[in-house]
C-alpha positions as CSV (number, residue, x, y, z in Angstrom):
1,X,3.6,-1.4,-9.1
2,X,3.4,-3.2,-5.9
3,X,6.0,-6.7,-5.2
4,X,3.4,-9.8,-5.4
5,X,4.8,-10.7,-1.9
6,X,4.0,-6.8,-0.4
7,X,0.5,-7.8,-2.4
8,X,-0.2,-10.5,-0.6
9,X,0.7,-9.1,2.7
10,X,-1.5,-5.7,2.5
11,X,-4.2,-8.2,1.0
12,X,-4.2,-10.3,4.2
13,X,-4.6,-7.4,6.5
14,X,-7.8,-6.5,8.2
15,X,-9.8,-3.9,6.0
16,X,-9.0,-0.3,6.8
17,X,-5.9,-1.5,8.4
18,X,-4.0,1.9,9.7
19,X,-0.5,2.4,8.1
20,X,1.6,5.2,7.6
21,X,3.8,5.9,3.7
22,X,7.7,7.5,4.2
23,X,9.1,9.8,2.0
24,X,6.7,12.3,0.7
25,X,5.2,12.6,-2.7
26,X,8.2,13.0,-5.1
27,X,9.5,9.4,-3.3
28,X,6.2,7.6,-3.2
29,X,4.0,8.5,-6.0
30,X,0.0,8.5,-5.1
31,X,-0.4,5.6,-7.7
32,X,1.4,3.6,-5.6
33,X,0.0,4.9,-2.4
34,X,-3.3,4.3,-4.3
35,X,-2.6,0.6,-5.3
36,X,-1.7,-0.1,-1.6
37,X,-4.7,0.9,-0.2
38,X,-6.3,-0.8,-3.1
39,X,-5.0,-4.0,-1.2
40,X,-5.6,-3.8,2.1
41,X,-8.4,-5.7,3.0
């Protein structure tokens, strides 16, 4: 769901890392949203 190289960015990030998701719901899914903060931290 998430590009390995986005993966290992969000994964080096401090945890609970603010961030903010463009485009609403019908452009960003929540599984993705989900997955991402999955890997921060």
């Amino acid at each position: 769901m998430v590009p390995a190289p986005v993966a290992s960015y969000l994964s080096s990030l401090a945890k609970e890392t603010p961030g903010y998701v463009f485009g609403g719901p019908l452009a960003v899914p929540a599984q993705v949203i989900a997955a991402i903060q999955a890997l921060v931290g």
